[in-house]
Phi, psi and omega in degrees: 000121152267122188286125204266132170321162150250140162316171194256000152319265253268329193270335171286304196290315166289002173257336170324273188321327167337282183323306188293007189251296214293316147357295219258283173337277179317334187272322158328306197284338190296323179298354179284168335307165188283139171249159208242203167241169177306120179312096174315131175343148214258124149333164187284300200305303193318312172316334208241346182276303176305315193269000169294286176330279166263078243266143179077015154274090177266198185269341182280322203285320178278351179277349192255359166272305169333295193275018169259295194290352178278301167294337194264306187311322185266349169279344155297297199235188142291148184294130186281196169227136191328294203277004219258301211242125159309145174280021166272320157304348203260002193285297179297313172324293202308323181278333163291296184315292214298279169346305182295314170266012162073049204250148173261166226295285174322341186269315200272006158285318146312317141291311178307356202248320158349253280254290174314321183275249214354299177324309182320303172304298151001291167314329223254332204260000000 
């Protein structure tokens, strides 16, 4: 069987379109996390799930993550969405991300201690 040649116009232009699709994809892929809406304050039951979890979490502690992660995350991106990245994951986000907006240890603990409870509650509905 033979394959009919394409001119070499025609074959630049089909290597082109190639790029321009792989292109379009990788930017496509840039777009993970997936984005959600901004997260609501953390429940009566979530405080009490949080302060299990991690002792000395309180609700004052989780509303200044909650208002960390309101200012700081969306001025990059869209806010992502909680429940889209496994919680095992989220230890490094908060510390890369965190790192990136200039957050101090203790602040990216306060989100992530957020960022955790929210999900939970997310998961949980």
């Amino acid at each position: 069987m033979h394959r009919l040649r394409l001119p070499p116009r025609q074959r630049i232009h089909r290597i082109v379109l190639r790029v321009a699709l792989f292109a379009i994809g990788l930017l496509g892929a840039g777009c993970y996390p997936k984005a959600g809406p901004a997260p609501g304050v953390v429940t009566a039951h979530g405080v009490t799930w949080a302060s299990t979890r991690w002792p000395g979490v309180t609700a004052s502690s989780l509303s200044a993550g909650r208002d960390l992660f309101l200012a700081k995350c969306n001025a990059c991106h869209d806010y992502p969405d909680l429940t889209a990245i496994p919680e095992a994951r989220w230890p490094g986000i908060i510390d890369e991300m965190g790192g990136k907006a200039h957050l101090g240890t203790e602040e990216k603990g306060e989100v992530l201690h957020f960022v955790l409870a929210s999900r939970s509650e997310q998961a949980a509905q």
